[in-house]
GUBALO-231336 format. One record per residue (C-alpha): residue number from 1; residue in one letter; y, x, z. Coordinates in Angstrom, 3 decimals. Last residue first. Layout:
GUBALO-231336
{n=NUM; res=A; north=Y; east=X; up=Z}
...
***
This chain:
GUBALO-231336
{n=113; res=X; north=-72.984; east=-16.807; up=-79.203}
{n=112; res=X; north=-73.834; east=-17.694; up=-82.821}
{n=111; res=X; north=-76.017; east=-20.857; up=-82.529}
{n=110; res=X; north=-74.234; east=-22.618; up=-79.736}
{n=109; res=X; north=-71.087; east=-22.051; up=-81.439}
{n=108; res=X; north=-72.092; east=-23.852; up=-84.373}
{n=107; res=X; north=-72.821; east=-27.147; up=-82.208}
{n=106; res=X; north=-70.221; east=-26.815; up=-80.493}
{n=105; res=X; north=-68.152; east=-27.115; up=-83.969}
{n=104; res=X; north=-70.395; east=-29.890; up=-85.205}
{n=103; res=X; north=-69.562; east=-31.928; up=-82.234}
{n=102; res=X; north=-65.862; east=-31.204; up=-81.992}
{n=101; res=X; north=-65.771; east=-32.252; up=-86.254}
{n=100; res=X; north=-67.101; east=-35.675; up=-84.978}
{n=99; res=X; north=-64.274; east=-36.013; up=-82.258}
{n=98; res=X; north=-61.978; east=-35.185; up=-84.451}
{n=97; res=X; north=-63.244; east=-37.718; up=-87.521}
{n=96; res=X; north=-63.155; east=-40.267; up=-84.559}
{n=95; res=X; north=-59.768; east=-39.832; up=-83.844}
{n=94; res=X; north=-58.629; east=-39.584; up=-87.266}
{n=93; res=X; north=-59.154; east=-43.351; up=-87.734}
{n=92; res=X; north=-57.328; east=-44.612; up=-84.798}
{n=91; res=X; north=-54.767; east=-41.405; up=-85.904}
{n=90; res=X; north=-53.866; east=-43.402; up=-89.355}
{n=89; res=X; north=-55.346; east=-42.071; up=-92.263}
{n=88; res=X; north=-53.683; east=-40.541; up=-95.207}
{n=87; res=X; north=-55.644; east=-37.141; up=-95.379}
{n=86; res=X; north=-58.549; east=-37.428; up=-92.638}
{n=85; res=X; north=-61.041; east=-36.407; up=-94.839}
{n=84; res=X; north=-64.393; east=-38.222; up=-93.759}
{n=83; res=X; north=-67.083; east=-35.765; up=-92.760}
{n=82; res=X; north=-70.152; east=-34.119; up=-93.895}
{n=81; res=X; north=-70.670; east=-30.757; up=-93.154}
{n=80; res=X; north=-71.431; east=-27.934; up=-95.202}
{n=79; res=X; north=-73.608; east=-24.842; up=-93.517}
{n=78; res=X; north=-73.600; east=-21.654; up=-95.252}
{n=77; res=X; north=-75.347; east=-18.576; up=-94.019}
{n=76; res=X; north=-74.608; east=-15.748; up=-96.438}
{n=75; res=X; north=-77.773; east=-13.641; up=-97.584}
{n=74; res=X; north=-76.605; east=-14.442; up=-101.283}
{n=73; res=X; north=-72.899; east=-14.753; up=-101.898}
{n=72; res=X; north=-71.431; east=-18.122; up=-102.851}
{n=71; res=X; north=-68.019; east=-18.721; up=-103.958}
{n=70; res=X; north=-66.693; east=-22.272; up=-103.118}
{n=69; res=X; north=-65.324; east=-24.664; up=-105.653}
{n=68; res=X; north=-68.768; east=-25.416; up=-106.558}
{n=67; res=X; north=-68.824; east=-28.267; up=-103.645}
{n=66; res=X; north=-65.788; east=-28.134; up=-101.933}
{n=65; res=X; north=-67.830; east=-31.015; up=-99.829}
{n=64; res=X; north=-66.791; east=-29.746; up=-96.049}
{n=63; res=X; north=-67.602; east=-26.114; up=-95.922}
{n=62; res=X; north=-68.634; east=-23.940; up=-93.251}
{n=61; res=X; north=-69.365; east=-19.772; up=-93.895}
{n=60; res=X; north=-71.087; east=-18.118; up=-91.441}
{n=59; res=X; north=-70.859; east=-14.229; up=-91.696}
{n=58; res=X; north=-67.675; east=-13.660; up=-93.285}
{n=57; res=X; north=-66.443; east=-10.730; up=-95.337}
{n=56; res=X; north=-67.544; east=-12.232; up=-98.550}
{n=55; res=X; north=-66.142; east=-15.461; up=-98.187}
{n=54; res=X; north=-62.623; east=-13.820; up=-97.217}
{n=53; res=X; north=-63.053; east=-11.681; up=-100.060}
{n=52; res=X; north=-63.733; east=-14.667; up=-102.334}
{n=51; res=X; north=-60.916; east=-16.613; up=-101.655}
{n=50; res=X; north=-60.417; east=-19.559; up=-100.247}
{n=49; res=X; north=-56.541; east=-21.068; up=-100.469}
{n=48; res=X; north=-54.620; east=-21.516; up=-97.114}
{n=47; res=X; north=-53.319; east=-24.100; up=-95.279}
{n=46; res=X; north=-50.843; east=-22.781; up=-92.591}
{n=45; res=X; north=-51.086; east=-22.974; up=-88.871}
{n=44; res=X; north=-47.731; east=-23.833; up=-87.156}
{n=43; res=X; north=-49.121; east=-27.237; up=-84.921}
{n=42; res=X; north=-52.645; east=-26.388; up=-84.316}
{n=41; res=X; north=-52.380; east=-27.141; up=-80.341}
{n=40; res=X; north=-55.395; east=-28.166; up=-78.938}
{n=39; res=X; north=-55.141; east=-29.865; up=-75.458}
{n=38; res=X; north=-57.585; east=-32.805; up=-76.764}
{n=37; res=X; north=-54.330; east=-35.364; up=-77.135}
{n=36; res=X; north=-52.670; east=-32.435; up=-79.386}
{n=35; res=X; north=-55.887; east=-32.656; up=-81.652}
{n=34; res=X; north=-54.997; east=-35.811; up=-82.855}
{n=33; res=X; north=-51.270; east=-34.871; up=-83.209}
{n=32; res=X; north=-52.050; east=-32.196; up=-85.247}
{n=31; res=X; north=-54.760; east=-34.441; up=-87.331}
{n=30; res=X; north=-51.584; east=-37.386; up=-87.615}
{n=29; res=X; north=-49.605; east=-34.157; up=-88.729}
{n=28; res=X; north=-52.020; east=-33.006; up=-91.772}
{n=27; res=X; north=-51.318; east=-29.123; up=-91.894}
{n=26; res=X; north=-49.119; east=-27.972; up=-94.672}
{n=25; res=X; north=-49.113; east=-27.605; up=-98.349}
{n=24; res=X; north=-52.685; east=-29.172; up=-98.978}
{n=23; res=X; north=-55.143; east=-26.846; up=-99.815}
{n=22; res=X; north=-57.317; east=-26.970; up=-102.840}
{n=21; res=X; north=-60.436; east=-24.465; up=-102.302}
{n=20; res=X; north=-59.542; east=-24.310; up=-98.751}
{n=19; res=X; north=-59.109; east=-22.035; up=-95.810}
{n=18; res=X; north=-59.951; east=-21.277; up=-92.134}
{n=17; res=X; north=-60.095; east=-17.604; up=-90.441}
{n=16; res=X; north=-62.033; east=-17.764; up=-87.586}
{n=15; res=X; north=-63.326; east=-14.544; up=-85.791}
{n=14; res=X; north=-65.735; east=-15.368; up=-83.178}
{n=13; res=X; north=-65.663; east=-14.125; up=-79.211}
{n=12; res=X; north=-62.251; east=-14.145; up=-78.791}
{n=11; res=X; north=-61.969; east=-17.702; up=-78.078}
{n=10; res=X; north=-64.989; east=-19.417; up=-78.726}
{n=9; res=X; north=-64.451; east=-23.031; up=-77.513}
{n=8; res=X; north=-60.887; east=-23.213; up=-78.576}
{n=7; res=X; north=-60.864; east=-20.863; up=-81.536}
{n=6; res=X; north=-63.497; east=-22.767; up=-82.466}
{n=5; res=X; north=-62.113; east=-26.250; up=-82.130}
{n=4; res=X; north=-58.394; east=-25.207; up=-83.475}
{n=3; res=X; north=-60.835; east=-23.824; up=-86.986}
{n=2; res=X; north=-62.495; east=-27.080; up=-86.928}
{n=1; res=X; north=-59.227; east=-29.246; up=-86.804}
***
């Protein structure tokens, strides 16, 4: 959902690329169809595992409780956010969790453009 909020507010201005230490094997469909009532379609994107490159080449790096899971590289600006994974729940419960991960995401975007 974060990475279809900031390619949605940023557009071409920020390079996303959006991965996980454990990824599931596809996207979460109740968060697809959350997002499709925004006007956000994410339906297609793949999970993907974190690597260290991809840490490495970025300049922000977000992460939501991987914990030491996720490589660190000094003079990298991390920021990990706090929010309930939506695995399992049912979209009245996702909703919120979108809206939530909207907020953060403007709130990132503010900072870098």
């Amino acid at each position: 959902m974060a990475a279809g909020f900031l390619r949605a507010i940023a557009g071409d201005r920020i390079d996303v690329f959006s991965a996980g230490s454990e990824p599931a094997d596809r996207v979460n469909e109740v968060a697809v169809a959350a997002m499709h009532e925004v006007g956000i379609d994410i339906v297609g994107r793949t999970p993907t595992v974190l690597t260290t490159e991809a840490v490495r080449h970025a300049d922000v790096v977000v992460t939501m409780g991987c914990g030491d899971a996720c490589p660190v590289f000094p003079g990298k600006r991390y920021e990990d956010w706090e929010l309930t994974d939506p695995a399992g729940l049912p979209i009245e419960d996702v909703r919120p969790i979108r809206d939530d991960v909207r907020r953060h995401v403007e709130r990132l975007v503010s900072t870098l453009v």
